[in-house]
PLY file of the C-alpha trace (Angstrom):
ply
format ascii 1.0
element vertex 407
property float x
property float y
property float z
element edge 406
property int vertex1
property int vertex2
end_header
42.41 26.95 104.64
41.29 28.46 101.37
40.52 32.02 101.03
38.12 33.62 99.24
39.19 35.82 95.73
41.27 39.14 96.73
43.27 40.77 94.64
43.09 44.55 93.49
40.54 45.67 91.30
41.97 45.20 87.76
40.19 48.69 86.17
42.33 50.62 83.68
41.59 54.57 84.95
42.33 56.70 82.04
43.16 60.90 82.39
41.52 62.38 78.71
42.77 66.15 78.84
41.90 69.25 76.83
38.49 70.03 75.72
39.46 71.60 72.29
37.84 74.30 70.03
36.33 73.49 67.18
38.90 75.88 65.27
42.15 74.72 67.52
44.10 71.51 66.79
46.76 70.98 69.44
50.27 69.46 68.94
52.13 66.02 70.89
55.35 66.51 70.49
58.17 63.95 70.27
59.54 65.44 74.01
57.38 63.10 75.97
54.72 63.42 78.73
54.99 63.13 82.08
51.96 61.10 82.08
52.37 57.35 83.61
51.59 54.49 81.77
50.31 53.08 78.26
49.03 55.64 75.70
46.38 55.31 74.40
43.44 56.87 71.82
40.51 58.37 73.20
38.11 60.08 71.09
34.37 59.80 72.59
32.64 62.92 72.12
33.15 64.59 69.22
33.75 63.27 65.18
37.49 64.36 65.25
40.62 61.79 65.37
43.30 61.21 67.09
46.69 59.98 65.16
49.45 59.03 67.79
52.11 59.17 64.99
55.02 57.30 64.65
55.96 57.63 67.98
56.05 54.60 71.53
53.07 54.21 72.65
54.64 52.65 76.26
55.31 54.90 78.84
55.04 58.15 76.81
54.26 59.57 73.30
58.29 59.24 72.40
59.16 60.30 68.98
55.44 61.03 67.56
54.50 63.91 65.79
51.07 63.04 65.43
48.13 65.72 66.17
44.24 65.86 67.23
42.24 66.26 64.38
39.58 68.98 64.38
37.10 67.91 67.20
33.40 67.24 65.93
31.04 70.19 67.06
29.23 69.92 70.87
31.12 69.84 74.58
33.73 67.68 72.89
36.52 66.48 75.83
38.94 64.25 73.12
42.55 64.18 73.27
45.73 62.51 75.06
44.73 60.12 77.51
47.42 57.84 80.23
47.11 55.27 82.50
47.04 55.96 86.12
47.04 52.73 88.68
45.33 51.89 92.14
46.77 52.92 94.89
48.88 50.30 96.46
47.10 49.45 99.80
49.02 48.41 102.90
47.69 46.68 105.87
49.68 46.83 109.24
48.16 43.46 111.94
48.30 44.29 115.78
47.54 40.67 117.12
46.35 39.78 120.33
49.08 37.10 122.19
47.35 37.68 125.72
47.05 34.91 128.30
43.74 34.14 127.11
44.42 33.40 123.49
45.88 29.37 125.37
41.78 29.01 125.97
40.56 25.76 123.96
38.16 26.25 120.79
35.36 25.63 121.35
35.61 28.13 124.31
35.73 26.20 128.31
33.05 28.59 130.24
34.51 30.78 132.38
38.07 30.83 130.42
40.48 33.48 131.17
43.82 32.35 130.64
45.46 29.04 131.52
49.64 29.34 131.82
49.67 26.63 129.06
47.42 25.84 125.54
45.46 22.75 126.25
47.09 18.97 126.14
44.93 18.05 122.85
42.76 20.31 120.55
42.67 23.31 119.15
43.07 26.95 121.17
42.67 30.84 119.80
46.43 31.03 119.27
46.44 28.43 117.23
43.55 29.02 115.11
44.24 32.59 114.73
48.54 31.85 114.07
47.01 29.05 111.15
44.50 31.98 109.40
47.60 34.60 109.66
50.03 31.82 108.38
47.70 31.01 105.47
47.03 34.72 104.26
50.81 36.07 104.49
51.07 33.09 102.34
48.14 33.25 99.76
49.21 34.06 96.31
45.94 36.27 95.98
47.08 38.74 98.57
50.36 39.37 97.29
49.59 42.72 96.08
49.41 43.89 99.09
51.67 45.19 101.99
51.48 43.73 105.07
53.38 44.59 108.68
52.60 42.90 111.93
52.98 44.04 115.78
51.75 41.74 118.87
50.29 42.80 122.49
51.25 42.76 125.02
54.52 43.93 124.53
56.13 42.61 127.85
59.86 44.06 129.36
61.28 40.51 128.32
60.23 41.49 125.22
61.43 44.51 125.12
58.83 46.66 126.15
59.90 49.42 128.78
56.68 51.01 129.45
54.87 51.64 133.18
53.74 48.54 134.93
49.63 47.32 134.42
46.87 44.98 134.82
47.77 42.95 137.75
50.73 41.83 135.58
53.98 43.66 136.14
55.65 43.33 132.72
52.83 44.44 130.94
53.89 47.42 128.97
51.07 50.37 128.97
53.08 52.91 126.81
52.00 53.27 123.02
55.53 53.90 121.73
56.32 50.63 122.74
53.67 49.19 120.45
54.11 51.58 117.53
57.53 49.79 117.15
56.64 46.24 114.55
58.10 43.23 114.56
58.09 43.49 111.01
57.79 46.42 109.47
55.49 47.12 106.39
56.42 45.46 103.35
55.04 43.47 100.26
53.93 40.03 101.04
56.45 38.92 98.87
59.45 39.87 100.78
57.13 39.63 104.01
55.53 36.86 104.23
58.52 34.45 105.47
59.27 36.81 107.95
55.88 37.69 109.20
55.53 33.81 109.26
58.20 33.37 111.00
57.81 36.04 113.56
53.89 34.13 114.70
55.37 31.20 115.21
57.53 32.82 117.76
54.78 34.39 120.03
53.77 32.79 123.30
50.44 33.75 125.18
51.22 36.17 127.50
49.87 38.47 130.46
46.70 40.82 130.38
45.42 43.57 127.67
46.52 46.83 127.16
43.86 47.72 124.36
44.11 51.19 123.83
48.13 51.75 123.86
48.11 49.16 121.41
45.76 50.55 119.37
46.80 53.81 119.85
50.54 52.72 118.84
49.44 50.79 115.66
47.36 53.56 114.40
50.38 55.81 115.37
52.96 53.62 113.49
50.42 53.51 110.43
50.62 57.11 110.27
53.73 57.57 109.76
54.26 54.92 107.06
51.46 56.57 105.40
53.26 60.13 105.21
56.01 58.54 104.08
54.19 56.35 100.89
51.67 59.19 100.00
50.57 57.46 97.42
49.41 54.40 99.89
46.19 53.45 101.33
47.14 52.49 104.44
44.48 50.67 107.57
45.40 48.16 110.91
43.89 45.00 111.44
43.18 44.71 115.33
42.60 41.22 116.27
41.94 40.36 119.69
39.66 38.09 121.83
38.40 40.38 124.35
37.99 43.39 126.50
40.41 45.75 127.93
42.24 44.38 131.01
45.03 46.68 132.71
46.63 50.08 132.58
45.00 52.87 133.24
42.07 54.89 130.92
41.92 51.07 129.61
38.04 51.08 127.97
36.27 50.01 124.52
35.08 53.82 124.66
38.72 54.68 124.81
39.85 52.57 122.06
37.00 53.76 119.96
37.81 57.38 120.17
41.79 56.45 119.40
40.10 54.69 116.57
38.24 57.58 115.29
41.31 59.67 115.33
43.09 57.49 113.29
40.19 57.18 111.09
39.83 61.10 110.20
43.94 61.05 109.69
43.24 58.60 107.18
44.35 55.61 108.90
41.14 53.06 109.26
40.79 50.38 111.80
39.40 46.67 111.07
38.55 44.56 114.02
38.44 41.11 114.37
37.53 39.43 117.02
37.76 36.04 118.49
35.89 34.65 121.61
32.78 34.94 123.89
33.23 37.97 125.25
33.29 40.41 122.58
30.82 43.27 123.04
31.04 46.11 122.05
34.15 45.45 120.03
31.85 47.00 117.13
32.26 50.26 118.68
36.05 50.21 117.87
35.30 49.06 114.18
32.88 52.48 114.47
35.21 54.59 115.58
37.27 53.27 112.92
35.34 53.74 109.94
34.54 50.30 108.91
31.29 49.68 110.08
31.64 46.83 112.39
33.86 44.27 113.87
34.36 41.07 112.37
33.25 38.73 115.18
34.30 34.67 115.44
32.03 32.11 117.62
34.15 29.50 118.15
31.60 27.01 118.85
30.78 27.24 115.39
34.18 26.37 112.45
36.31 28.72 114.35
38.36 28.45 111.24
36.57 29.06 108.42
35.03 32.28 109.52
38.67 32.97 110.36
39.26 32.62 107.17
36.34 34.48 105.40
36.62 37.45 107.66
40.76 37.91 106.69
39.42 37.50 102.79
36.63 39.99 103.68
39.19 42.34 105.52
41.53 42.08 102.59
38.64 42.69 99.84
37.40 45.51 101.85
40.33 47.59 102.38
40.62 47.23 98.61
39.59 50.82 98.74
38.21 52.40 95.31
41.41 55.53 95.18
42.96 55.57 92.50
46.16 58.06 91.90
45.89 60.69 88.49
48.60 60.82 86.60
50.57 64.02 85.57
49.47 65.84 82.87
51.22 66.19 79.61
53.08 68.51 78.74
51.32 71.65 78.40
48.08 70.85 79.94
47.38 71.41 83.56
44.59 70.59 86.38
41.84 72.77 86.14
39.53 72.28 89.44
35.94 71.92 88.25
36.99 70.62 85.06
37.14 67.27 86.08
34.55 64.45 85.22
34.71 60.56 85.85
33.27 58.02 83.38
32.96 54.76 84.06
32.77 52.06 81.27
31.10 48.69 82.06
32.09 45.15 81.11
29.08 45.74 78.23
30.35 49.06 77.28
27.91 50.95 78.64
29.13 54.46 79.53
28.11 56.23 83.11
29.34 59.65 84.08
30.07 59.32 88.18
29.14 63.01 89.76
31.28 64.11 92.78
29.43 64.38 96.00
28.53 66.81 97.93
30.70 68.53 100.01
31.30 66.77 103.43
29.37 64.05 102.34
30.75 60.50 103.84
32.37 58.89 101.55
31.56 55.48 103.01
28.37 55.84 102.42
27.82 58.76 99.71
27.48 57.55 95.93
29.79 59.77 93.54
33.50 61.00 94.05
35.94 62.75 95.65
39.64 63.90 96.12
41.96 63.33 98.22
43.00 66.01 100.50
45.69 67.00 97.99
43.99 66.47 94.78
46.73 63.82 93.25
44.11 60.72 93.66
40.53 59.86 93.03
38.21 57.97 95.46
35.34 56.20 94.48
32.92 56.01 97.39
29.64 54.44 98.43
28.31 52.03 95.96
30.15 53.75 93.14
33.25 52.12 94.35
30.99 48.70 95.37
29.75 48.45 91.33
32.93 49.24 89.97
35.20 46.78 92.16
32.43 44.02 91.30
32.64 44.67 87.61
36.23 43.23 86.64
35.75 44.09 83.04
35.00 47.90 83.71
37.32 50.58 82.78
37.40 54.04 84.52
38.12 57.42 82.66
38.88 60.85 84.70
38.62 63.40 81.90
40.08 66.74 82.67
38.76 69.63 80.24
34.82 69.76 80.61
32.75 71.29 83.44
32.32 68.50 86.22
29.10 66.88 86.30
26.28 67.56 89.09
26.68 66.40 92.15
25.49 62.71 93.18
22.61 62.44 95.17
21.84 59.18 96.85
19.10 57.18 94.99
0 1
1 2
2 3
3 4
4 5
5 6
6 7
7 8
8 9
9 10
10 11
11 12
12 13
13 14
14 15
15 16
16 17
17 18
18 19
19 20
20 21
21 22
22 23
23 24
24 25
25 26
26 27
27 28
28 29
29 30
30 31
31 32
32 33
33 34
34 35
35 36
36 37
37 38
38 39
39 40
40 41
41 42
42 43
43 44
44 45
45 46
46 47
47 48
48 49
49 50
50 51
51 52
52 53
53 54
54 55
55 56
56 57
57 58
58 59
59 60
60 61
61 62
62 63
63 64
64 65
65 66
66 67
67 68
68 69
69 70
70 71
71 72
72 73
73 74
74 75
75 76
76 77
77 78
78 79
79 80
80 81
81 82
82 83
83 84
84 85
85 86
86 87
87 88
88 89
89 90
90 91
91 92
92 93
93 94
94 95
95 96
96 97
97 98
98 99
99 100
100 101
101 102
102 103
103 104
104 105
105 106
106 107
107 108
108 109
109 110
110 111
111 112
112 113
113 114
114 115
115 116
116 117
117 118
118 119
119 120
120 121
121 122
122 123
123 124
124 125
125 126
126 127
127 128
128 129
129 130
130 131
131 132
132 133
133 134
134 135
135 136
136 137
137 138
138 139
139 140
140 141
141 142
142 143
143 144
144 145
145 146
146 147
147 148
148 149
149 150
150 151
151 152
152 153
153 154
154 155
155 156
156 157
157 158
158 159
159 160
160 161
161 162
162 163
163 164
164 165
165 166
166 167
167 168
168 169
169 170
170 171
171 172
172 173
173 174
174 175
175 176
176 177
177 178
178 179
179 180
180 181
181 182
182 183
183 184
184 185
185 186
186 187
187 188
188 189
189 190
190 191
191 192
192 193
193 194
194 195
195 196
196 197
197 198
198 199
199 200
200 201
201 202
202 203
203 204
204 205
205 206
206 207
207 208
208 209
209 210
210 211
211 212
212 213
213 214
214 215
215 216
216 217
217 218
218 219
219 220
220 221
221 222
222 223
223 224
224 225
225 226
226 227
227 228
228 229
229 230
230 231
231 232
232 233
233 234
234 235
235 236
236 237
237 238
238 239
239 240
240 241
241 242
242 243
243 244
244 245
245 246
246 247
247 248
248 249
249 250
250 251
251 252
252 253
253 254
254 255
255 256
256 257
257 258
258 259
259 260
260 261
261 262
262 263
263 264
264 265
265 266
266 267
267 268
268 269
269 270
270 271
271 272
272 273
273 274
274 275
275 276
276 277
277 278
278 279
279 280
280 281
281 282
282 283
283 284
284 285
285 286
286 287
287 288
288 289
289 290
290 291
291 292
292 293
293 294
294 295
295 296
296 297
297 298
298 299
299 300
300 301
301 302
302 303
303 304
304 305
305 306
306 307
307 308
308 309
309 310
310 311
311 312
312 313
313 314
314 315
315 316
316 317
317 318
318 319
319 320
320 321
321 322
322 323
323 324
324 325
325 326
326 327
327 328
328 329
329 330
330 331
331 332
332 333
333 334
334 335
335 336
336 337
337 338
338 339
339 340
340 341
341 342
342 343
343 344
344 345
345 346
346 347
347 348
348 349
349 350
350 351
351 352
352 353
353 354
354 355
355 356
356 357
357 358
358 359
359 360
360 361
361 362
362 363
363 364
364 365
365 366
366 367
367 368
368 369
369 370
370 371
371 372
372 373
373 374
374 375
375 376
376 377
377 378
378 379
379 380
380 381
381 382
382 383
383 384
384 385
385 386
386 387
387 388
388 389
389 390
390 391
391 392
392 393
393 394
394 395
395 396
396 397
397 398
398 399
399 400
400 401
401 402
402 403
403 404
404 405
405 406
């Protein structure tokens, strides 16, 4: 199978700092920044110049003794700028391996789980192991990190949570499932094992939706806290409704979702089957819209394929982390603006939105919780991730523009 283009956005996001008098010139000195990244000249507003001197310009300003020149007159916002990067994004699979998944493509009515795949043909487990198979492997998604867990987690398998669904191994406990079978990693020291690791499942027992959701999201959560700088989501893929354990229920699942969602943690839902309502409720909850639904009557494995490309692209998420300072400036809340240069060169300043606004759905920006990355939301982050040639300043120095409003 061929997957559509992922990759992450290639934009360069620049930090321009200290809106200078008109009777001030400021010194770089040969100590360095603690800026990340490639130096570079920025002088926009005004008719002054920038002279880097003699000095690196990789990494920081090294040895120069170069100085802004005398900014041109007006709300002039020229000086040192440094790259800053997108934030890595991780994605962490919890895969259905119920009894069900051995049902032939296209779907037998009135399938619920034979012992055994069929004889000849094609059945969920197999088209769904093939898609996983072919994105761990995809050179386009190796920029990304990628973990994997499977339900149910069973007591051969380890699992030692209470008994459910009519199927007595069937672990119901979300610690069990917050534990992967490979842990979160970049696809390029992941993908053999996470390869590896779906050939070994077997179609097993009933399914214990929400502690595996719940345990996913919970797992998530804490490799988030511990990569700050990550965007982090899970990728639930399973071909049905809750079956077993107790407090077992889409609605259930959705509100786990939701929590995860407002801790940062987003869900994407993919489902594969005929019985699939209301699965879109969990991709809700989750804050990504809707679930990403297979009919396997139709090329089971092409829209297998399109929806992990489409997952991949769309967790792609517009944040980008802002570098340190140099030395001697500092982060002045309110003094922040965001320019966005197109592939033509035409220049946009990007307002924030409002306050509480959804970012999902808002135009504009906003910071993170902490105020160390950007995010792009709404179709501000949809027309910069299409533009490949586009190149995104955050200026530090000026008042911050108005506030975006949608149009």
């Amino acid at each position: 199978m061929r997957f559509g283009q992922v990759g992450l956005v290639s934009l360069g996001i620049f930090v321009a700092l200290a809106c200078g008098s008109t009777d001030d010139e400021s010194k770089v000195n040969g100590g360095g920044s603690a800026a990340q990244g490639n130096i570079n000249t920025n002088n926009n507003a005004g008719s002054g110049s920038f002279n880097p001197g003699t000095g690196s310009t990789t990494g920081n300003p090294g040895a120069g003794s170069g100085s802004t020149g005398t900014p041109g007159t007006g709300a002039d916002c020229a000086g040192l700028s440094a790259d800053g990067e997108p934030s890595p994004v991780d994605l962490f699979f919890m895969v259905d391996i119920t009894l069900s998944m051995n049902c032939p493509v296209p779907d037998a009515a009135n399938c619920v789980g034979p012992s055994e795949p069929p004889a000849t043909g094609e059945s969920r487990w197999t088209l769904v192991s093939k898609a996983l198979k072919a994105f761990v492997a995809d050179p386009k998604n190796q920029a990304l990190g990628v973990g994997m867990g499977f339900f149910p987690v069973t007591m051969s398998r380890g699992g030692g949570g209470m008994m459910g669904g009519g199927n007595a191994n069937i672990s119901c406990t979300a610690a069990d499932y917050a534990k992967p079978v490979v842990a979160i990693g970049p696809l390029s020291t992941t993908a053999q094992p996470l390869s590896a690791a779906i050939t070994n499942q077997t179609p097993v027992g009933t399914t214990p939706t929400v502690p595996s959701l719940t345990g996913a999201i919970d797992y998530a959560k804490v490799w988030a806290g511990q990569n700050p700088t990550h965007k982090v989501a899970v990728v639930y893929a399973t071909d049905g409704q809750p079956n077993g354990c107790n407090n077992n229920t889409v609605d259930r699942a959705a509100t786990v979702a939701r929590a995860g969602a407002m801790a940062g943690i987003p869900t994407y839902v993919l489902g594969v089957g005929p019985n699939l309502a209301n699965l879109d409720a969990i991709a809700v909850g989750g804050g990504t819209t809707k679930a990403f639904l297979v009919d396997t009557s139709q090329d089971a494995a092409a829209q297998l394929s399109a929806a992990l490309a489409s997952i991949a692209e769309s967790s792609l998420v517009c944040t980008y982390t802002i570098p340190a300072p140099p030395k001697g400036q500092t982060f002045v809340d309110g003094q922040v603006n965001i320019e966005y240069t197109n592939g033509a060169g035409t220049v946009t300043t990007i307002g924030p939105t409002a306050m509480g606004a959804d970012c999902a759905t808002a135009p504009g920006w906003q910071y993170s919780m902490d105020k160390k990355q950007i995010n792009l939301c709404g179709k501000s982050c949809t027309d910069v991730k299409a533009d490949k040639g586009g190149k995104l300043q955050v200026r530090f120095g000026c008042p911050t523009a108005p506030v975006e409003v949608p149009k």
